[in-house]
C-alpha positions as CSV (number, residue, x, y, z in Angstrom):
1,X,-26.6,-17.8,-63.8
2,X,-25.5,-14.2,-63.0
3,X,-26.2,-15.1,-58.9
4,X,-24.3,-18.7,-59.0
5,X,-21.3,-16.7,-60.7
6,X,-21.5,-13.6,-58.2
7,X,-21.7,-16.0,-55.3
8,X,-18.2,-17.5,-55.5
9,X,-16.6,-13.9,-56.2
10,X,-18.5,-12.8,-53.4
11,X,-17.2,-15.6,-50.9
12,X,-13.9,-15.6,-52.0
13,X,-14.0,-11.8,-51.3
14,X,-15.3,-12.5,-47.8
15,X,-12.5,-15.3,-47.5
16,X,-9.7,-12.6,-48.1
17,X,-10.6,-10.7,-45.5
18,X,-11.2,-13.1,-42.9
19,X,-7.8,-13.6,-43.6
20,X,-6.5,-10.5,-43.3
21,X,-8.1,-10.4,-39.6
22,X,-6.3,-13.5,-38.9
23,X,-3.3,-12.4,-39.7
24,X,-3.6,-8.6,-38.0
25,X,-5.1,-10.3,-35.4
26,X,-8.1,-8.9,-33.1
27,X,-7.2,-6.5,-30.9
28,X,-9.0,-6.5,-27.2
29,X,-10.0,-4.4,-25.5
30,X,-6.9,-4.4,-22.8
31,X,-4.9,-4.3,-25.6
32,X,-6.4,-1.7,-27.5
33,X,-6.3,0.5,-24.3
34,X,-2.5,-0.5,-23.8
35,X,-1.6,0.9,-27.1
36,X,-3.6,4.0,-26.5
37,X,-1.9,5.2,-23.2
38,X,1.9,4.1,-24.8
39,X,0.9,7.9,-26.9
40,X,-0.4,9.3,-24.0
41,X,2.5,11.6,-22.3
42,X,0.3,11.5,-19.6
43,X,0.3,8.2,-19.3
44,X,4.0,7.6,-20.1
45,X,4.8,10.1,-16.9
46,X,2.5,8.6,-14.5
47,X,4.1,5.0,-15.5
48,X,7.2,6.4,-15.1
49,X,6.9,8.0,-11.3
50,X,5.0,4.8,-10.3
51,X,7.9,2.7,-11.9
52,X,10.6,4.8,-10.3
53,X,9.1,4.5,-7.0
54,X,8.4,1.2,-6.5
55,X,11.9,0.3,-7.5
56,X,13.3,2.4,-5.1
57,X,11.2,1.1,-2.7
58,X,12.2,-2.7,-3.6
59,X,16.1,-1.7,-3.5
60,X,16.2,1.2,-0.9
61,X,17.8,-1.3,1.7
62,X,20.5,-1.9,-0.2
63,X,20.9,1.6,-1.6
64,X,21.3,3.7,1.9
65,X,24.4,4.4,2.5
66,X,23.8,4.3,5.9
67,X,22.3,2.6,8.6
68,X,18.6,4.3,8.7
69,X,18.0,3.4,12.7
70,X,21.0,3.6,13.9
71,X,22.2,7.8,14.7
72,X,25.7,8.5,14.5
73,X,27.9,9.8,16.8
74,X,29.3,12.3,14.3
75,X,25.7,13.8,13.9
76,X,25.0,13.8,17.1
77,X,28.1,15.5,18.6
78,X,26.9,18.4,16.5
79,X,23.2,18.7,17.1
80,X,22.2,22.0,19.1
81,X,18.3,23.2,20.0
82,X,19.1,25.9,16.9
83,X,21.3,24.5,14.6
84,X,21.1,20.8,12.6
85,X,24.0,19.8,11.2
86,X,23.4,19.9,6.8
87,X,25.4,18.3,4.0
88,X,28.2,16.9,5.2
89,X,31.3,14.4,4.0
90,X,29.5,10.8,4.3
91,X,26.4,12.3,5.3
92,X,24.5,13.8,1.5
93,X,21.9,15.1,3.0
94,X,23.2,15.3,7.1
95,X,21.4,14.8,10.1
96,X,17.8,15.1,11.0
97,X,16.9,16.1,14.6
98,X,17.8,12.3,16.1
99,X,20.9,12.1,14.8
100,X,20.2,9.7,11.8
101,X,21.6,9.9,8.7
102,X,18.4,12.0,6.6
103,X,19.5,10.7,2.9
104,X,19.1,7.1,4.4
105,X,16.0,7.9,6.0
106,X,14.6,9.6,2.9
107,X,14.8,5.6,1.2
108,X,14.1,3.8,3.2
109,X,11.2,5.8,4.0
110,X,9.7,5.3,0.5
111,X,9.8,1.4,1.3
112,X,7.2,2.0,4.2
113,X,5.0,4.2,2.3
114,X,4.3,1.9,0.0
115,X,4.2,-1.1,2.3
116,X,1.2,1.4,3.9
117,X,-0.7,2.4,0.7
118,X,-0.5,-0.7,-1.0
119,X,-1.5,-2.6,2.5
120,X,-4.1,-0.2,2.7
121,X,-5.8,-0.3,-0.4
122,X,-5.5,-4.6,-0.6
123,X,-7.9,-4.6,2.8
124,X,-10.4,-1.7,1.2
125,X,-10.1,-3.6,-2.7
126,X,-11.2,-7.1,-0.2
127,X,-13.9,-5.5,2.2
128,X,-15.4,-3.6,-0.7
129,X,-15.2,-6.6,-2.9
130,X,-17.2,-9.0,-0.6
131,X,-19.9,-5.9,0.5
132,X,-20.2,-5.0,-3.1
133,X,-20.0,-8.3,-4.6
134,X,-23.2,-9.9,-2.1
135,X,-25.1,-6.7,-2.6
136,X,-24.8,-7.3,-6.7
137,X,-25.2,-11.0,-6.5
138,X,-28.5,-10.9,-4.3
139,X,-30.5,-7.8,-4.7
140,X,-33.2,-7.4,-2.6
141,X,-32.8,-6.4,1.2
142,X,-29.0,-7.8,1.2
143,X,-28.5,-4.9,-1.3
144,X,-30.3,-2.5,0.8
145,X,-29.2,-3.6,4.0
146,X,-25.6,-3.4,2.6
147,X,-26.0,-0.3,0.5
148,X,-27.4,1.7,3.6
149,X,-24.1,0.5,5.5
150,X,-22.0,2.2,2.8
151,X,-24.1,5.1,2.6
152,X,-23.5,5.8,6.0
153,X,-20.0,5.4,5.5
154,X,-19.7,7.8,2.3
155,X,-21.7,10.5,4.8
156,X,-18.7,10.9,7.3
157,X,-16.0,13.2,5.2
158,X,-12.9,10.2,4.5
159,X,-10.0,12.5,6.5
160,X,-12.4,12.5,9.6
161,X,-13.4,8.8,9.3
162,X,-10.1,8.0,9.0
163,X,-9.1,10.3,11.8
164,X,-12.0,8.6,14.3
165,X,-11.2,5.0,13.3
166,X,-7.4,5.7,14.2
167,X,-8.6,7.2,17.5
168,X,-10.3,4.1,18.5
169,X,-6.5,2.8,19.1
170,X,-4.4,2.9,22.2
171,X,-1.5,3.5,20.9
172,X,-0.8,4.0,17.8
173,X,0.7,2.0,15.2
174,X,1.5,1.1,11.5
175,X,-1.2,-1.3,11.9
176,X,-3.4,1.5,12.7
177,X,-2.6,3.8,9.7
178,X,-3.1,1.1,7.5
179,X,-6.4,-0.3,9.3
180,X,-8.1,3.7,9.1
181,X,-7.1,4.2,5.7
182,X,-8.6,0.8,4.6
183,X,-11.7,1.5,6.4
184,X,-12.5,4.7,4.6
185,X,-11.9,3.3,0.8
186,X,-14.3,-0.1,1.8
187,X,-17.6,2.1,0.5
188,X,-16.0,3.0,-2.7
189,X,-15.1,0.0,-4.3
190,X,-18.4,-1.7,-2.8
191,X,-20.2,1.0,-4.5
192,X,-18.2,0.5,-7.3
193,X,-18.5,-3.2,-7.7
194,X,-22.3,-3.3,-6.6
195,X,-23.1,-1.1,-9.7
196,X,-20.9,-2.8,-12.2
197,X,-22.4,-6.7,-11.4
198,X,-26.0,-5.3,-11.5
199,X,-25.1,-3.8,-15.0
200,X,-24.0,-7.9,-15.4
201,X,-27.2,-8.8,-14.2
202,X,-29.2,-7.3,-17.2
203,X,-26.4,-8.6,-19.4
204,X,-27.9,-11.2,-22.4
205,X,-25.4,-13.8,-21.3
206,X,-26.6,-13.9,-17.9
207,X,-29.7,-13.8,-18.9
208,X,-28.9,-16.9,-21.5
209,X,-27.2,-19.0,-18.4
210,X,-30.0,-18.2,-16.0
211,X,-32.6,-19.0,-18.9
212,X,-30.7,-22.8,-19.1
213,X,-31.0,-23.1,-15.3
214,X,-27.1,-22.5,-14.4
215,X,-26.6,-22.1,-10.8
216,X,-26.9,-18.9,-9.0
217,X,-22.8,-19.3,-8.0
218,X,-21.4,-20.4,-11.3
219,X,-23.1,-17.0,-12.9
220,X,-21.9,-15.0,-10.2
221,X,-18.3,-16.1,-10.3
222,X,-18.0,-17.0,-13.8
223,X,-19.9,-14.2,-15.8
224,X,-20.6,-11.6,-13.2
225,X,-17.5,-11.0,-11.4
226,X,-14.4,-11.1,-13.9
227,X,-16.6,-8.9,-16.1
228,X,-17.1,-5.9,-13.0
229,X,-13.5,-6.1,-12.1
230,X,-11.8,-3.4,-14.6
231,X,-13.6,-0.4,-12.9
232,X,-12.3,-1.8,-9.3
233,X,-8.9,-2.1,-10.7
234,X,-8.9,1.5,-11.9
235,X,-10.0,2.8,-8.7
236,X,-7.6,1.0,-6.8
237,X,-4.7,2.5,-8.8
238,X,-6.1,6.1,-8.3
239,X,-6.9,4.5,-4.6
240,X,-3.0,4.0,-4.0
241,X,-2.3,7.8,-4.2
242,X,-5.2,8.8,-1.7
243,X,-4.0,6.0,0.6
244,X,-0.6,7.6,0.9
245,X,-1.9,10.5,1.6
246,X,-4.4,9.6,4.2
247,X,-1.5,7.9,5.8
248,X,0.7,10.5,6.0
249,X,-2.1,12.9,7.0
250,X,-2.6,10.3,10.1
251,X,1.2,10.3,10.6
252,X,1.3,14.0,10.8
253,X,-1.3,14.5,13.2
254,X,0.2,12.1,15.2
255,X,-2.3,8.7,15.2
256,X,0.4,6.4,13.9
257,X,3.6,5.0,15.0
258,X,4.7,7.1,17.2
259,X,8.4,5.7,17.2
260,X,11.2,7.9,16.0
261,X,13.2,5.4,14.7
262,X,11.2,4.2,11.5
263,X,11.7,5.6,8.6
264,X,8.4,6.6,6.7
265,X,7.5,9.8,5.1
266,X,4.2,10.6,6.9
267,X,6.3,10.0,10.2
268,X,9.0,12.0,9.5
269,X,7.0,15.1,8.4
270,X,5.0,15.0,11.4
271,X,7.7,15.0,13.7
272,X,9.7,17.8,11.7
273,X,6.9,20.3,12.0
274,X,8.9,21.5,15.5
275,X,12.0,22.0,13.5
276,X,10.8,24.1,10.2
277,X,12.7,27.2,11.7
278,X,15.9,25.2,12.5
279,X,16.0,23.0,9.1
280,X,13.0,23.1,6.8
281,X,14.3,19.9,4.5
282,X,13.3,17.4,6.8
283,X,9.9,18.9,5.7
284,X,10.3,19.8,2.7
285,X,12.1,16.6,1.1
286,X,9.3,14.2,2.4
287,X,6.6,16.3,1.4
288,X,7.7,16.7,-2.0
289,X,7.9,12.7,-2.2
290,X,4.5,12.1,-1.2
291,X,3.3,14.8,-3.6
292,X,5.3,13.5,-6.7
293,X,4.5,9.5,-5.9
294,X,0.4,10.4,-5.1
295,X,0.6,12.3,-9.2
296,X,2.4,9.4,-10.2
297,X,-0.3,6.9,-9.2
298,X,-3.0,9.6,-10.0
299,X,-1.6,10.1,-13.5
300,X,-1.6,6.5,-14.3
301,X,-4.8,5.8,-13.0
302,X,-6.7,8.6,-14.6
303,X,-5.2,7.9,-18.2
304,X,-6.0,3.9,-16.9
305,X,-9.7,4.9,-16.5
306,X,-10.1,7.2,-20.1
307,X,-7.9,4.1,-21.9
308,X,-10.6,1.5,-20.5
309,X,-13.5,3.8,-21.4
310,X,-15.5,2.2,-24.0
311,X,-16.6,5.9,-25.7
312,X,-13.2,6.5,-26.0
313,X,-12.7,3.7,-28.7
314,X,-12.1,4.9,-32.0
């Protein structure tokens, strides 16, 4: 009698609180990590440079208030070997050492920076993807075969690989910034990827669909892959900032476009490094951008990775 009068009280105890679940609601784990970065200042910041920037990217056409490639007579007219013309009326910023309009330049410049990085890191996501993804999905000597390729490349210090690769080029072009920098982040996400789908493979539902004779494909693309993804999307956000580095570390040296007349911030430092004695801000300003965009995308991707981190659940 006393377990057929317990049992009810006990179920309808259970009930209640599988309704209280419904109602709260489950929370994943993308949510979960979503709520944790909103209190993170760190978090907040990075959001709030990355934000920022790309906005300004989107909208820096339409917010110069001068033509970016075309140089003014005005500017011009007062451009000696020693002296660059400064802040001036219509010109915020004044000239830079063409004869363009340096506030302009400055904007639009951010528009081919990210155009670069995010370029960049789209081809080295892909190429890693497809190395990383065969390499997981086979085993055996594809994974060694591929895995020794990588190895090779993770050998070669990334600056200098990207340095070579860009080398390899006549003449240098956006095309080639974007192509080096790609090349050199490949072996990283393949790595990445490669590690992640053989932690899939030992997985029980894997094991379950290859138990009931599902084909090799369907597991791969359906249970392996979209469950290995979160660490490459991390690493691709922290990949953005090193991309915009590399490329302006390229730019500077003097492997990409060579023309004067576009506007990017790599480019223009490079070719202000033979004007720091007459006017250090066409230096300075685009070297501060870089830095302050890279610690946006760093920031964000950092307090990305800890949010996603399963031991830091509480």
């Amino acid at each position: 009698m006393t377990t057929q009068k317990t049992t009810p009280n006990l179920l309808k105890r259970k009930a209640g609180r599988i309704d209280e679940l419904s109602e709260s609601g489950g929370n994943s784990l993308a949510v979960d990590a979503m709520k944790r970065m909103s209190r993170s200042p760190v978090a907040i910041t990075g959001a709030v440079i990355t934000v920022l920037f790309v906005l300004l990217a989107i909208l820096s056409p339409f917010l110069a208030p001068k033509n970016p490639y075309i140089p003014y007579d005005e500017l011009r007219n007062t451009l000696r070997p020693d002296s660059i013309p400064g802040p001036m009326p219509g010109f915020l910023l004044g000239s830079d050492q063409n004869g363009y309009d340096f506030f302009s330049r400055l904007l639009v410049g951010s528009q081919q920076t990210l155009i670069v990085g995010v370029a960049a890191t789209l081809i080295g996501v892909l190429l890693g993807m497809i190395i990383g993804g065969f390499a997981g999905a086979f085993g055996g000597w594809v994974d060694t075969l591929l895995m020794r390729f990588t190895d090779i490349l993770l050998a070669i210090p990334s600056l200098l690989l990207a340095i070579s690769i860009a080398a390899l080029f006549l003449h240098g072009t956006q095309w080639t910034v974007i192509i080096a920098v790609a090349v050199v982040s490949v072996p990283v996400f393949a790595r990445l990827l490669r590690g992640a789908m053989l932690a899939q493979r030992a997985s029980d539902h894997v094991l379950a669909a290859t138990a009931l004779g599902v084909r090799r494909r369907t597991i791969v693309f359906r249970h392996m892959l979209p469950n290995s993804l979160g660490p490459v999307i991390v690493q691709a956000t922290l990949t953005l900032a090193t991309s915009i580095i590399d490329a302006a570390a390229l730019s500077f040296l003097g492997l990409g476009d060579s023309d004067p007349s576009r506007a990017e911030w790599g480019l223009m430092l490079g070719k202000s490094q033979s004007f720091l004695d007459v006017k250090p801000e066409l230096a300075f300003y685009p070297a501060i951008a870089i830095i302050v965009v890279a610690l946006g995308f760093t920031l964000l991707g950092e307090s990305l990775r800890e949010a996603l981190d399963p031991k830091n659940r509480r």
